[in-house]
LOSENU-263702 format. One record per atom (N, C-alpha, C): atom name; x, y, z; residue in one letter; residue number from 1. Coordinates in pm, whole numbers, plus 32768, in hexadecimal, padded with zeros to 4 digits. Example, Ala and Ser with C-alpha at 12.3 -4.5 7.8 and 13.67 -1.06 7.14 Angstrom:
<atoms>
  name    px    py    pz  resn  resi
     N  8527  7DC7  830C     a     1
    CA  84CE  7E3E  830C     a     1
     C  8528  7EB6  830C     a     1
     N  8505  7F1F  82C4     s     2
    CA  8557  7F96  82CA     s     2
     C  850A  8003  8313     s     2
</atoms>
This chain:
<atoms>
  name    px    py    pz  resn  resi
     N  70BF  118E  7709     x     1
    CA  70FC  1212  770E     x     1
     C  70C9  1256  778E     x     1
     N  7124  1276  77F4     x     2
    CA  711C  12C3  7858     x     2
     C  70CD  1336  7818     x     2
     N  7096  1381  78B5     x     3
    CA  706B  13EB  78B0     x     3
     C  70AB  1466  786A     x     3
     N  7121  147E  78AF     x     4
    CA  718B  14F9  785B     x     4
     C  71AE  14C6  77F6     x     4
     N  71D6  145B  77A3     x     5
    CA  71EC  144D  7711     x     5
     C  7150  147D  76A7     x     5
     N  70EE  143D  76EC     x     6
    CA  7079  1474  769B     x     6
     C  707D  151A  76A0     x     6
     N  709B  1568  7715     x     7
    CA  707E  15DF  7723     x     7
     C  70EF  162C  76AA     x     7
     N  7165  1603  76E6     x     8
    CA  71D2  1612  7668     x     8
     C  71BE  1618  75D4     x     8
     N  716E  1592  75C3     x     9
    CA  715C  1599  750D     x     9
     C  7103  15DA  74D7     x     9
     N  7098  160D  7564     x    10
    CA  702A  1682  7529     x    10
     C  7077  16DA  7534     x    10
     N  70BB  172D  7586     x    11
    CA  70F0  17A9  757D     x    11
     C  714F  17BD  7503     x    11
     N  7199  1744  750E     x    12
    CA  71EA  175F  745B     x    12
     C  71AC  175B  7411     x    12
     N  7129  16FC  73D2     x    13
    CA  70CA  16FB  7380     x    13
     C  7096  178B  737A     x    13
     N  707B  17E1  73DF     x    14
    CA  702C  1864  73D8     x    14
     C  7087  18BE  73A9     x    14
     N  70F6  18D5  73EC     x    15
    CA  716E  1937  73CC     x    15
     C  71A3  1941  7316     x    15
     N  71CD  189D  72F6     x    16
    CA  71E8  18C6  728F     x    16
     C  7182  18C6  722B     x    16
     N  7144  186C  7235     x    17
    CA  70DF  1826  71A2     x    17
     C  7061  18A9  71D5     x    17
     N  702F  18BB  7235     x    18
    CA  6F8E  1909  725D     x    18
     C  6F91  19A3  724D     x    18
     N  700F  19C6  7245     x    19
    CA  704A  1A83  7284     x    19
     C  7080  1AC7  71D9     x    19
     N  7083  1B0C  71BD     x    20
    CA  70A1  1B49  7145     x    20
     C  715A  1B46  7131     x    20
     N  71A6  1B67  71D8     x    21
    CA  7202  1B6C  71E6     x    21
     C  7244  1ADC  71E5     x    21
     N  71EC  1A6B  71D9     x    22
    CA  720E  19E2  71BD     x    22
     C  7297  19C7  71B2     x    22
     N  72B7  19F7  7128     x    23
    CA  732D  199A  70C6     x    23
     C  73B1  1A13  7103     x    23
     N  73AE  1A78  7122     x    24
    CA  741A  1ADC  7158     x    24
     C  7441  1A70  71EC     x    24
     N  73CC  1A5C  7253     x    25
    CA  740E  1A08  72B1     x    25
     C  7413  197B  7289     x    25
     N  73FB  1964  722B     x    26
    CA  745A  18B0  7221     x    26
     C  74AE  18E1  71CE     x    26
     N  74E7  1964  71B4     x    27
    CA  7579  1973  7181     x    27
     C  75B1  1980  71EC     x    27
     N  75AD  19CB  7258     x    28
    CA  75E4  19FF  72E1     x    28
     C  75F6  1953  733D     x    28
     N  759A  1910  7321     x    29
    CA  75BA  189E  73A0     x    29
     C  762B  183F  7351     x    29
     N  7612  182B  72B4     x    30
    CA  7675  17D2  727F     x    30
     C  76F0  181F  728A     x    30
     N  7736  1886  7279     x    31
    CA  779A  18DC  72A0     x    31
     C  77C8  18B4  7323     x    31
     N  776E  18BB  7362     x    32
    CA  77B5  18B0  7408     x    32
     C  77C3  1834  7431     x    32
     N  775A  17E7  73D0     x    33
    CA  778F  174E  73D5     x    33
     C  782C  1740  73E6     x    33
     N  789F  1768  73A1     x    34
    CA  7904  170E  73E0     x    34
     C  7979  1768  7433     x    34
     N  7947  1807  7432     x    35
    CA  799D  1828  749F     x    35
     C  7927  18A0  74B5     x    35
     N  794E  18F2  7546     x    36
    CA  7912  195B  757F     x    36
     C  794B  19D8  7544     x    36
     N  78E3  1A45  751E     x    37
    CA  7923  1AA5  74DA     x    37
     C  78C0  1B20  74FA     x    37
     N  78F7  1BA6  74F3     x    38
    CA  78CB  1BF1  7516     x    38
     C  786D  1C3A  7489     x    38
     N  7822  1CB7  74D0     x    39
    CA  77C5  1CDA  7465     x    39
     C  7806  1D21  73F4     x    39
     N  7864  1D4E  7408     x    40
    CA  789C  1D91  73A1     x    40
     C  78FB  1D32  734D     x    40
     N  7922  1CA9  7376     x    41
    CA  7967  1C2E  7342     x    41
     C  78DC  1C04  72C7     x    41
     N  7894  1C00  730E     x    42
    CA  77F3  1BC5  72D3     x    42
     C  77CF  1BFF  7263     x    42
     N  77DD  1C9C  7268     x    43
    CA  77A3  1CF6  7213     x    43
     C  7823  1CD9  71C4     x    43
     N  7883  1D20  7190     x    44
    CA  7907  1CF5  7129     x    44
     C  78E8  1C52  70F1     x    44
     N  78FB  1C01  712B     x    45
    CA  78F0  1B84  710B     x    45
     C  784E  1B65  70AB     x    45
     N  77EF  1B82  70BD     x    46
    CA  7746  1BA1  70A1     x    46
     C  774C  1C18  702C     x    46
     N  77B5  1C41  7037     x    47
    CA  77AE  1CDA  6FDF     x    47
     C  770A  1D1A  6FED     x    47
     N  770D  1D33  7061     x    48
    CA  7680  1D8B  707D     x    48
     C  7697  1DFE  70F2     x    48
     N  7646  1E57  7115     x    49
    CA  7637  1ED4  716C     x    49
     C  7665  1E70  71E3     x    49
     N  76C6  1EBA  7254     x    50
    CA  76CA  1E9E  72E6     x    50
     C  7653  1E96  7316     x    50
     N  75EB  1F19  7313     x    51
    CA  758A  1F1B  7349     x    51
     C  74FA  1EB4  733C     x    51
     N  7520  1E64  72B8     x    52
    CA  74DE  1DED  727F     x    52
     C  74DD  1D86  72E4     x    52
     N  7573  1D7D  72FE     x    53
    CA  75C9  1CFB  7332     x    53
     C  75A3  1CFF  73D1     x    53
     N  75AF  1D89  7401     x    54
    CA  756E  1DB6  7495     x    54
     C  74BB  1D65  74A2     x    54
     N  747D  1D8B  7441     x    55
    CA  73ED  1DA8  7460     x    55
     C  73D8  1CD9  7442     x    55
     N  7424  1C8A  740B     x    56
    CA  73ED  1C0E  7404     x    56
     C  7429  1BC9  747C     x    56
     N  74C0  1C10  749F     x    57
    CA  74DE  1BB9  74FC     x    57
     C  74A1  1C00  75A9     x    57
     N  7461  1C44  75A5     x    58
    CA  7421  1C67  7604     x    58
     C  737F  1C01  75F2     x    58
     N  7367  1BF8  759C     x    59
    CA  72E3  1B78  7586     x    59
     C  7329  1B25  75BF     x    59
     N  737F  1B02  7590     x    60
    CA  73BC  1A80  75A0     x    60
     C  73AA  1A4E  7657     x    60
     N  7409  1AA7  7682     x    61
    CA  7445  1AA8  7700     x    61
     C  73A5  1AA9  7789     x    61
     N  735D  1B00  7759     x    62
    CA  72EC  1B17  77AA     x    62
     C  72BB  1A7C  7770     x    62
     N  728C  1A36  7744     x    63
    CA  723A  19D8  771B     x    63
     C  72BC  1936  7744     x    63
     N  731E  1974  7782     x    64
    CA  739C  18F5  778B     x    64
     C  73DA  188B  775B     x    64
     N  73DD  18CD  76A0     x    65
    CA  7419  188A  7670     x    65
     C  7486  1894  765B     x    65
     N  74EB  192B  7667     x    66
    CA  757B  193D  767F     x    66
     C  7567  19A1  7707     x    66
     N  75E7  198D  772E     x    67
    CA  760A  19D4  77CE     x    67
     C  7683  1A27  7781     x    67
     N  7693  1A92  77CD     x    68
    CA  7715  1ADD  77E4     x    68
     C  7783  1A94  782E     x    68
     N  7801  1AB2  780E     x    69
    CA  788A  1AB1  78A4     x    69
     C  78D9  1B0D  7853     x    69
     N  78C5  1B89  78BA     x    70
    CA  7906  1BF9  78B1     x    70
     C  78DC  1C35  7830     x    70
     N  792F  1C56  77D4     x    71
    CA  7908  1C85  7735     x    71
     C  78DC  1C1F  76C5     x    71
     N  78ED  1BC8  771C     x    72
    CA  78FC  1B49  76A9     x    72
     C  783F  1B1E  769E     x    72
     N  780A  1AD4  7652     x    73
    CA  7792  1A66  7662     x    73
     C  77C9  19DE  7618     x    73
     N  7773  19B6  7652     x    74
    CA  7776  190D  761C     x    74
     C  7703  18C7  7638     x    74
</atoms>
């Protein structure tokens, strides 16, 4: 295992399983698993607060496990 795959499976290992907010972002990454969707797609779909859906996929994005294009993430 390369360098960035090890770095990868700690950062997912930490994010979901280590963080309290865990199981909210492995709802958010399996979601975006098969198409790109925006935060307010996320939140309806999750039936949870926008501002929920904002604050994990901003973890997310800073730590590079989803990116933005335009309104959308994936």
């Amino acid at each position: 295992m390369n360098y960035y795959a090890r770095h990868l499976k700690y950062i997912l290992g930490w994010l979901i399983a280590g963080t309290r907010g865990g199981a909210m972002r492995a709802r958010i990454i399996m979601a975006l698993k098969d198409s790109p969707m925006n935060a307010n797609q996320l939140a309806n779909m999750l039936g949870v607060d926008y501002r929920t859906i904002r604050h994990h996929l901003e973890i997310l994005e800073k730590n590079k496990i989803v990116t933005s294009a335009g309104d959308k993430y994936g």
